[in-house]
N, C-alpha and C positions, 0 to 999 in steps of 0.2 A: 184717569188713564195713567200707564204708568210714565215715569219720565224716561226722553231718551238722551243720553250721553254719545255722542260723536268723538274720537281721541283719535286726533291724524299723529300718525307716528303709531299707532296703539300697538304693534307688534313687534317693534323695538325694545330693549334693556328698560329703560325709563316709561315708556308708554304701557309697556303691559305688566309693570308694577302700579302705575294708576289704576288699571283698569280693574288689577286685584284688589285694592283697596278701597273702589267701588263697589264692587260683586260682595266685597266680604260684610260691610259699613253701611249699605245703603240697599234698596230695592228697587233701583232703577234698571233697566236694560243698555248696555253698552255697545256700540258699536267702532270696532278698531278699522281704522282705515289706512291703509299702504297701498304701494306699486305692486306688490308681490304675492300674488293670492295663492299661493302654494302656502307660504311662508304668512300669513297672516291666518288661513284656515288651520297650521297645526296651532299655533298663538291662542287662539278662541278654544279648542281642544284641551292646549296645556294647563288653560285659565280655569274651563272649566273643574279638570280634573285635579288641581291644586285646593281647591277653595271648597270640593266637595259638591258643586253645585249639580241639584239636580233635575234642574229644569235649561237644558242649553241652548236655548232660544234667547235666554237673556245676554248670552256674548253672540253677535255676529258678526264677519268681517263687511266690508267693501273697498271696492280697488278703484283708490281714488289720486290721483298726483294733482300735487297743488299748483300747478301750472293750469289744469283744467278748471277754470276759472266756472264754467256753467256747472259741472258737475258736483265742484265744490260747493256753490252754492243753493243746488238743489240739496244737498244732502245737510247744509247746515239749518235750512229752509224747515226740515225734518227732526231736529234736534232742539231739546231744551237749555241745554249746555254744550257748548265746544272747548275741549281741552288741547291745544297744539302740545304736542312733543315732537314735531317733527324739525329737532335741530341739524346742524349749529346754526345760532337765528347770527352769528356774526354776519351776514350780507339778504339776513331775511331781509326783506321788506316787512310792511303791517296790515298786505293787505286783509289774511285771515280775519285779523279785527275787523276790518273796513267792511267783510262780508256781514260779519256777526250785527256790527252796528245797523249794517242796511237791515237785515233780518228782525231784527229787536230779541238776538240771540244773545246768556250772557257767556261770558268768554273766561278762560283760562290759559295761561302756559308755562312752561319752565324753561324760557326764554332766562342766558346765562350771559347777556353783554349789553355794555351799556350804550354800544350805536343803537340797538334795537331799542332798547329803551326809551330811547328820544324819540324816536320814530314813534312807540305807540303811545307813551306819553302828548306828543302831541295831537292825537286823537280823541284827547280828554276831552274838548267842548261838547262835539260829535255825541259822543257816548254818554254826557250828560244829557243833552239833545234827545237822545232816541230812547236814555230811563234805564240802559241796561247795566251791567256791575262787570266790569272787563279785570281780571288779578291776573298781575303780569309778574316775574322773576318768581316766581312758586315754585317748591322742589325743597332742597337741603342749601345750596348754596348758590346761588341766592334762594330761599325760602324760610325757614327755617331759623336760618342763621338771624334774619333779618328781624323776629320774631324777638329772638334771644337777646340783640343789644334793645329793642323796644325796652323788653322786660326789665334789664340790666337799667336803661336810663329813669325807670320810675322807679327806681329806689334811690336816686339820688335826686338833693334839692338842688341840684344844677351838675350838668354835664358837658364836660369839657373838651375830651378826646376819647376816642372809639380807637380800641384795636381788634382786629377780625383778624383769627387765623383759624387757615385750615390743612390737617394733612389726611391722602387718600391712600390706602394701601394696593397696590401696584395695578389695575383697571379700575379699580373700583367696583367691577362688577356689571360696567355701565357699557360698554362696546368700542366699538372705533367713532362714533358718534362725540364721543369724548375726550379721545385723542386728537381730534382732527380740533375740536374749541384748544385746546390745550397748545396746539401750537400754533394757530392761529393766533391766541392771543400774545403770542412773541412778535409781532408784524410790526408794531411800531409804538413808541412812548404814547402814556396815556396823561388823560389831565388827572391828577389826587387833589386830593381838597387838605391842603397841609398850610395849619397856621393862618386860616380865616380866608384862604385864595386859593385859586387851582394855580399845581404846580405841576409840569411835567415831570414825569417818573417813568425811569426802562423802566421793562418787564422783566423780570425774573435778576433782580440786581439789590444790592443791602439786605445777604444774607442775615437771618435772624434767628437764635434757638430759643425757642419756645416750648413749655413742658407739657403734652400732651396727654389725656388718660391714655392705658393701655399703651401709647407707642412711647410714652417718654419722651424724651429730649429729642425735639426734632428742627433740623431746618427750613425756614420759612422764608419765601422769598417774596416781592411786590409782584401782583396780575392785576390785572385789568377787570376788575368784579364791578356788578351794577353797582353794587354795596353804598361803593365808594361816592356814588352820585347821587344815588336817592336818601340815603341816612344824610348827606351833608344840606339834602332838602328839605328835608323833613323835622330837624331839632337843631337845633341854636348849638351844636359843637363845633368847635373849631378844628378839629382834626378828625381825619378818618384815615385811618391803614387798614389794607386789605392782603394778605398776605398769605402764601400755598406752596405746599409741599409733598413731596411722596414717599413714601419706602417700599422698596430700599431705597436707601439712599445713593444705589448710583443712579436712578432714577434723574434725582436731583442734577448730580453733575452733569449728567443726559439735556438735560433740561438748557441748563445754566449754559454751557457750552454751545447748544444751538443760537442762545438767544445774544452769546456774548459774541463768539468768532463767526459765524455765517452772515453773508454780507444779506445786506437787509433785500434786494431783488432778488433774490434765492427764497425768503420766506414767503414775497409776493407772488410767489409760483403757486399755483391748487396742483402740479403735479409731486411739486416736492413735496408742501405740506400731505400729500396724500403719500407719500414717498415714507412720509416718519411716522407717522399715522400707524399706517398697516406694519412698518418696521416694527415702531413699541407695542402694539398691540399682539406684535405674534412672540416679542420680548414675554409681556408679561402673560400669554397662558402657561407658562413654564413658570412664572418666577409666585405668579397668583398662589402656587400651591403653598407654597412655603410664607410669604407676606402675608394673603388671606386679601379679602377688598374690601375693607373698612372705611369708615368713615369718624374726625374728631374735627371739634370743633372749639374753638376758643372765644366768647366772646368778654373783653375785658374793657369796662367803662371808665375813665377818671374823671373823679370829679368832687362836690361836695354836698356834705352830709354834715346836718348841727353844728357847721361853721367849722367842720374837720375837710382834710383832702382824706378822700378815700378813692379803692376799686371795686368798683364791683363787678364778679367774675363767673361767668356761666360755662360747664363745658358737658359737652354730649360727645357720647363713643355708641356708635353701630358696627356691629362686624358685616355690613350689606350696605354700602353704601347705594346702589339703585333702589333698592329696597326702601330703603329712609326718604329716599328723591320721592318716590310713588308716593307714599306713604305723610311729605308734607303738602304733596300736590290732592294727592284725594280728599285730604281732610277738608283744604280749602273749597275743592269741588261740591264735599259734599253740606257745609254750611250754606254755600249759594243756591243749592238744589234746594233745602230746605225751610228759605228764605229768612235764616239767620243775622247772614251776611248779605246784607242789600245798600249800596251807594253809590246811585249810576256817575261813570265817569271813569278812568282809568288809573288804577294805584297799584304798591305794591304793600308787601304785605303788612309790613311796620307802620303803614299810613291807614289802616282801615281795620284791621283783626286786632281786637281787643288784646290786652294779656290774661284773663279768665277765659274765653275763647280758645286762645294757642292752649294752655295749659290743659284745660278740658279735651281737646283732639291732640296734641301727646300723650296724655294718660290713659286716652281710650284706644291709643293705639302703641302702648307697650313702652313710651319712649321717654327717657330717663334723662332730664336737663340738671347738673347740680349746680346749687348758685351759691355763692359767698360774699360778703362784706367784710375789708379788708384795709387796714390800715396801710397809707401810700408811704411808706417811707421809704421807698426807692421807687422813682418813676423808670423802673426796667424797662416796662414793656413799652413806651413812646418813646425810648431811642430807636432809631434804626441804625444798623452795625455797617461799615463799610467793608467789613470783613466778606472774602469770597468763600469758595468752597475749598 
């Protein structure tokens, strides 16, 4: 029979880029599920008629809210795969997993914070318990990215410090969905894992410029990425920086300014954060024209190689960044379908996907990682600048 794929969120920026990346990669039937069946039935339409498909039986919606806890679970009851996109997981809870787990369904998300993290991490017994393969933080960043210092750390014979940077060109492509994580994660210091111990770090604080493909010289500032938590669990380095940026660069200042001068009870507002949200989002459909919604990423490893310090440096440019999100999210959906990728218990992606594997689902999906080996004679990239904007 054929498989079926469930994708809550699926008619969303990021959900119904999965969904194409399924329709296009695989022969399973997809089912997207929202609140909003006007607005999920054109979704299944637009899907179809993007990807040429001529059988449209294989996209259908249903209208499902994830508060509806029965219906949720019939419908995941029905499914071989469940993919959440229905963010920002910053105050998700994990019960989605907990359903999948009861089910012996296996699970997917692009799950973007590391509260969430802990939460479905701690469901790892659970999920070894029931046999099934739960991949958590999938997508571009975290996903993708997370792939890339993998790759970066097995070329060196020991690694030391991680630096992640990423800049996005003015939405990204991706909706208010993304806005609202975005300032969300200005709420309050997070824990980094600097120098062998978690140390707390504002958000959006130790500007840094960093050379990006296609945008050049861009400013990058500390956020709150899973990255930072699961890389520092994952391989014996003692440093991890996670670090984000936009263009245009008043973006930035946009940014920097909320998280420096607004008193921190103002960010704990969901009216405010919903205030700046819908503000930058109706900023950038005007500015999008001109920026473009891109996606670059930096991943740069130190450490050593034949008893030298070296870097080794990875960087990927998309001019879509939702595009790229579906696009690291499907790949991993569709190794699980395929029973590729099988390891019941809860990980993300650097802890279970091979680097042959990542490599193999980038190049069959168009997407161009460039790597180098690099002698360290200036440890540039592990300062952090105390310079502002």
């Amino acid at each position: 029979m054929t498989q079926q794929v469930l994708i809550l969120g699926g008619s969303g920026r990021i959900g119904s880029q999965v969904a194409a990346d399924l329709l296009t990669h695989t022969a399973v039937n997809v089912t997207i599920a929202g609140r909003n069946p006007e607005t999920g039935q054109k979704a299944c339409q637009a899907l179809v008629n993007s990807i040429g498909e001529t059988t449209p039986q294989r996209c259908q919606f249903v209208s499902i809210h994830l508060d509806d806890l029965r219906g949720l679970q019939d419908a995941i009851a029905q499914s071989d795969l469940v993919v959440h996109c229905a963010g920002p997981f910053h105050h998700r809870n994990a019960s989605v997993l907990k359903l999948c787990i009861d089910s012996n369904v296996n699970y997917v998300d692009v799950s973007d914070h590391a509260s969430f993290t802990c939460k479905a991490i701690a469901l790892q017994a659970e999920a070894q318990a029931a046999g099934i393969t739960a991949m958590i933080n999938t997508g571009i960043f975290p996903g993708i990215s997370n792939s890339m210092v993998r790759r970066d750390i097995e070329q060196l014979d020991r690694a030391d410090k991680v630096h992640l940077s990423y800049v996005v060109g003015g939405s990204g492509g991706a909706g208010l969905t993304v806005m609202r994580s975005t300032f969300l994660g200005l709420q309050r210091p997070f824990a980094a894992w600097i120098d062998g111990k978690r140390q707390q770090v504002q958000p959006y604080s130790d500007r840094e410029a960093i050379e990006f493909p296609h945008y050049g010289n861009v400013g990058v500032y500390w956020f709150d990425m899973p990255e930072a938590l699961t890389l520092a669990n994952t391989f014996p380095v003692k440093t991890v920086v996670t670090k984000f940026g936009t263009v245009p660069r008043f973006y930035n200042y946009l940014t920097w300014s909320v998280a420096r001068w607004w008193h921190p009870r103002l960010l704990q507002s969901n009216s405010v954060i919903e205030f700046l949200s819908r503000v930058s989002y109706g900023m950038t459909q005007i500015s999008d024209r001109l920026s473009g919604v891109g996606v670059a990423i930096r991943s740069e490893v130190l450490g050593m190689k034949y008893g030298q310090l070296v870097r080794c440096c990875s960087t990927l440019h998309h001019p879509n960044t939702a595009l790229v999100a579906g696009r690291g999210t499907g790949a991993i959906a569709q190794l699980l379908l395929s029973g590729e990728l099988k390891k019941p218990g809860v990980w993300t992606p650097e802890q279970v996907l091979s680097t042959p594997m990542f490599e193999k689902a980038m190049s069959d999906r168009d997407l161009e990682i460039h790597q180098q080996l690099l002698p360290n004679s200036i440890d540039r990239s592990f300062e952090t600048s105390t310079a502002e904007c």
